[in-house]
C-alpha positions in Angstrom: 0.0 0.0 0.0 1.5 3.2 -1.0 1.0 6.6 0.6 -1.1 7.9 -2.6 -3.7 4.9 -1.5 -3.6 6.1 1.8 -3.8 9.7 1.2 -6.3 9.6 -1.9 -9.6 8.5 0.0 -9.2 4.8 -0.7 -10.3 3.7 2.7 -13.7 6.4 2.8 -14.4 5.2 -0.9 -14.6 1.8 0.4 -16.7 2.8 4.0 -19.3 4.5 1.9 -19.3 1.8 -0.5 -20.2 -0.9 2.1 -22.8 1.4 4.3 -24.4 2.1 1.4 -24.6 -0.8 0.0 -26.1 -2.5 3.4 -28.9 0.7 3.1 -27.8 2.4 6.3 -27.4 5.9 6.9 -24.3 7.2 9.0 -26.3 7.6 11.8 -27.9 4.3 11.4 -24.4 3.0 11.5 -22.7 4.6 14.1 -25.9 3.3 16.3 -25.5 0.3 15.6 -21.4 0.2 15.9 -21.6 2.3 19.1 -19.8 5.4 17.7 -20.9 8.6 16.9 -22.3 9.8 13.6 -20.0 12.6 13.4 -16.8 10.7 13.6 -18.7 8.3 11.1 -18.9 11.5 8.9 -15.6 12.7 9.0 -14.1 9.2 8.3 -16.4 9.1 5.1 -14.9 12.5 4.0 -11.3 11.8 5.0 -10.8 14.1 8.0 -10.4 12.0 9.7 -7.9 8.7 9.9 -9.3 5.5 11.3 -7.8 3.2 13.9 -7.3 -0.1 13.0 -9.9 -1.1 15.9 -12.4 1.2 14.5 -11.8 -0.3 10.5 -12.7 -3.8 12.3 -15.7 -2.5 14.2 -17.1 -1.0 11.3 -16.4 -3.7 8.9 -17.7 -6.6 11.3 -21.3 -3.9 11.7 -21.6 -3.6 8.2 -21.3 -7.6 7.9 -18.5 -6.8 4.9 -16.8 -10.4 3.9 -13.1 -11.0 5.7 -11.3 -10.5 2.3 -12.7 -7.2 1.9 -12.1 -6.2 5.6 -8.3 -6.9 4.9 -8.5 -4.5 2.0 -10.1 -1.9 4.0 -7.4 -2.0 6.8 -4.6 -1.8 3.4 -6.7 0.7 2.0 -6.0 2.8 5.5 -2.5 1.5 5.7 -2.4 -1.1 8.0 -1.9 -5.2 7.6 -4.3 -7.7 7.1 -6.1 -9.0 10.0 -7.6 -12.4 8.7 -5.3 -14.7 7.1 -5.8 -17.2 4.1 -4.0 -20.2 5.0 -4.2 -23.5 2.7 -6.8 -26.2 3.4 -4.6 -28.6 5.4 -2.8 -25.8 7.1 -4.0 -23.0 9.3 -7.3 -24.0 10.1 -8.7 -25.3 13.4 -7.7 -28.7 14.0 -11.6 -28.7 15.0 -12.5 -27.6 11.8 -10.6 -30.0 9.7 -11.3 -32.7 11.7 -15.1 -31.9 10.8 -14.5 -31.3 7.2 -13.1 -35.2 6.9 -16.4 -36.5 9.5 -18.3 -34.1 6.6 -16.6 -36.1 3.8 -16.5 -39.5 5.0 -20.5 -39.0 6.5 -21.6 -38.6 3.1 -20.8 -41.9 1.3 -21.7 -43.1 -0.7 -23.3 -39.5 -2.2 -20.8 -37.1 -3.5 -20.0 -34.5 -1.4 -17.2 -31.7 -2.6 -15.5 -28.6 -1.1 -14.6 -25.9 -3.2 -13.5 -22.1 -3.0 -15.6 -19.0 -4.0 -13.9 -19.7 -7.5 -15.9 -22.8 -7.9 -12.3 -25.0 -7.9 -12.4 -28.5 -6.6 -10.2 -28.3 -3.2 -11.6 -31.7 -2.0 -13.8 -34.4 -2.5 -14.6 -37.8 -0.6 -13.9 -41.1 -2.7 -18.1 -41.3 -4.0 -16.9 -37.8 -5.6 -14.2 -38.9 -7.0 -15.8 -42.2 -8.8 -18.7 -39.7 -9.9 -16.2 -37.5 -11.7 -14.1 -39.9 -13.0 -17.3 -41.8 -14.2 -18.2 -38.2 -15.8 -14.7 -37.0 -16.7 -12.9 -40.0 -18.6 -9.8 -37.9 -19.4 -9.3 -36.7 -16.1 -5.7 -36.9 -15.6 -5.5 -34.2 -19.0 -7.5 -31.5 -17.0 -5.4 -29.0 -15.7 -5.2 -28.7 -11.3 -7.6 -27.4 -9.5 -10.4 -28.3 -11.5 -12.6 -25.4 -11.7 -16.2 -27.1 -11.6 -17.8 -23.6 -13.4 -15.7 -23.7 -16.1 -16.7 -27.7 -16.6 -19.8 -27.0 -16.7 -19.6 -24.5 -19.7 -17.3 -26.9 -21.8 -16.2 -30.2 -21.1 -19.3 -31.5 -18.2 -22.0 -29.2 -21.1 -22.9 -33.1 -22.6 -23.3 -35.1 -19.4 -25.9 -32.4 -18.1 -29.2 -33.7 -19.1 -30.7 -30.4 -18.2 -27.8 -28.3 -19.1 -29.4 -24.8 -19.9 -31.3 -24.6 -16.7 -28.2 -25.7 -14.6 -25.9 -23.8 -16.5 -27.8 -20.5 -16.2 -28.5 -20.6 -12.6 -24.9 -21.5 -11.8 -23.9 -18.4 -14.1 -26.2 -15.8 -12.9 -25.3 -16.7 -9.3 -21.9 -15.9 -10.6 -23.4 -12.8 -11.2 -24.7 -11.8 -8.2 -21.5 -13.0 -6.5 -19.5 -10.6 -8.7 -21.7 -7.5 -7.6 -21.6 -8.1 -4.3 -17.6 -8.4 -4.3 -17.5 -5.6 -6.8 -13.2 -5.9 -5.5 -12.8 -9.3 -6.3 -10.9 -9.5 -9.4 -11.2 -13.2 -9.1 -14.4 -13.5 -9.8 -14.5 -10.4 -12.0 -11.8 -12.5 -14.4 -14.1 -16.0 -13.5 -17.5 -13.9 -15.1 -15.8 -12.8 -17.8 -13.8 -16.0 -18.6 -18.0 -17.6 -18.9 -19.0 -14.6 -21.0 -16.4 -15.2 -23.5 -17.1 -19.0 -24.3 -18.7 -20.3 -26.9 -22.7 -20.4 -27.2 -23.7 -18.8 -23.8 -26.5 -16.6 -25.2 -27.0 -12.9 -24.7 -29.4 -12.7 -22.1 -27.7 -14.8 -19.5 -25.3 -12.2 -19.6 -27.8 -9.8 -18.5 -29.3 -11.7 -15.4 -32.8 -10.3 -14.6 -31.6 -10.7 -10.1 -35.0 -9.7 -9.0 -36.3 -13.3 -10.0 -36.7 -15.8 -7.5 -34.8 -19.0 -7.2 -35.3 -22.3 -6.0 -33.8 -23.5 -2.7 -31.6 -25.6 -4.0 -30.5 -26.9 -7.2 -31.3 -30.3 -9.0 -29.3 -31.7 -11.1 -29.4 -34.7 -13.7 -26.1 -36.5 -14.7 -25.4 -38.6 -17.5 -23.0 -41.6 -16.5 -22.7 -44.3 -18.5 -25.3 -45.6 -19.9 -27.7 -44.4 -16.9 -29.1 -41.2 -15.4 -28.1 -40.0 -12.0 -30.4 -37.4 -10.7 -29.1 -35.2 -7.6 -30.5 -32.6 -5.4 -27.4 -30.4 -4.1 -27.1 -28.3 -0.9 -24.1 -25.7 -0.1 -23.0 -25.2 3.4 -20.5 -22.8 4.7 -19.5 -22.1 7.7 -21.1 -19.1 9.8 -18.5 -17.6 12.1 -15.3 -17.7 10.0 -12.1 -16.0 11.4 -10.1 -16.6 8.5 -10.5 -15.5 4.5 -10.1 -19.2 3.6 -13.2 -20.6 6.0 -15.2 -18.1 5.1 -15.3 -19.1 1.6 -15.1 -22.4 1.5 -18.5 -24.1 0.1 -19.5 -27.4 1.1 -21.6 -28.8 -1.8 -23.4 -32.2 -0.6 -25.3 -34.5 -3.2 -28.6 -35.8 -2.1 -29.9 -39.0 -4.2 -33.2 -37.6 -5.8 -34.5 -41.1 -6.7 -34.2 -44.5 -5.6 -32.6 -45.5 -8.6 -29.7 -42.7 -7.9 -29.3 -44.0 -4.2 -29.0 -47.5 -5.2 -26.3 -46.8 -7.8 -24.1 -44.8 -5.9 -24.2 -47.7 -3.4 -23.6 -50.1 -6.5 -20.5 -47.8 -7.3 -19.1 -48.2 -3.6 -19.4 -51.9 -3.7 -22.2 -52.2 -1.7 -25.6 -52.5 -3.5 -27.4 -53.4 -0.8 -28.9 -50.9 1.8 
């Protein structure tokens, strides 16, 4: 961070940004952070320089993702608070020990865990048989596998109901993307979509205000079968690191019996 960033209202941009976004006033947020609206005001027009305890109070009120908190506290000049350790190191030993009673509780029904973006960190073995199963040249995709981009290209056959899935997926990417309008991960993932091949015009103009189902259902074609799945994302509510906060736990439900009993024909146990 340089002293330009410092000195050229970085840190205000970004605390009007987020208030305003969350449709508070100042006063509404200096209630509700226990500060007053005036010093609320003069940090918004830069008379003001905030303390690195007053950046976190303020970020943690205004409910603004870990990621972007660190780039508020660079935008003021000071480090990062939350860190972004790898999956197998850095997080609670509790935590990792419930991400492996997550993975191995879910067999013989897929269950992955990705980042927010959408590449494959982990996966128990009933994931890996359903995307080798789906995947045949597996070993020639590049590391991580980034499940969006899949679904766009080389997954677009083995989707029964591809447009549907493949729409929902994308203009979740969407909303994702404005509500991390500093993420130029996600920024680069959108437009990465936009520029393939036969994604049509209006899915690149997402009408948000329409509703969505709770959860998305999804129809595979593996082998010479159909496996039909009902998927749920979990994550976890009280992060204190960039890395737990977005990981995304996506668990497949069976939504037939025919699904359930080949998944447990595919784990070598066909009986229930």
């Amino acid at each position: 961070m340089t002293r330009a960033d410092t000195e050229g209202g970085l840190y205000p941009a970004l605390l009007k940004y987020w208030r305003r976004r969350k449709g508070l006033s100042q006063l509404d947020l200096a209630l509700a952070a226990g500060v007053s609206a005036r010093h609320v005001s003069f940090l918004e027009t830069g008379r003001a320089q905030p303390s690195r305890p007053m950046i976190l109070r303020l970020g943690a009120t205004l409910g603004v993702p870990l990621r972007d908190q660190n780039g508020m506290l660079r935008a003021a000049g000071c480090d990062p608070e939350f860190a972004e350790p790898g999956l197998k190191d850095g997080l609670p030993p509790i935590v990792l020990a419930t991400l492996e009673r997550m993975l191995a509780q879910q067999e013989p029904y897929p269950l992955l865990i990705m980042n927010r973006r959408y590449e494959l960190l982990r996966g128990n073995t009933a994931a890996t048989r359903l995307i080798a199963a789906l995947l045949p040249d597996l070993s020639e995709q590049a590391a991580p596998l980034n499940l969006l981009l899949l679904l766009f290209t080389t997954l677009r056959a083995a989707v029964a109901d591809w447009e549907a899935v493949a729409r929902t997926l994308l203009w979740r990417l969407h909303r994702e993307a404005l509500e991390r309008p500093g993420d130029a991960a996600l920024a680069d993932l959108l437009r990465t979509v936009h520029a393939l091949p036969d994604v049509p015009e209006d899915w690149r103009h997402p009408d948000l205000s329409a509703s969505s189902d709770p959860a998305l259902c999804l129809r595979l074609r593996a082998g010479d079968g159909e496996l039909a799945f009902l998927t749920t994302v979990t994550a976890f509510s009280a992060p204190q690191s960039v890395t737990l906060e977005e990981l995304r736990i996506e668990s497949y439900f069976p939504a037939d019996d025919a699904t359930a009993a080949a998944c447990r024909a595919m784990a070598g146990d066909p009986a229930e």
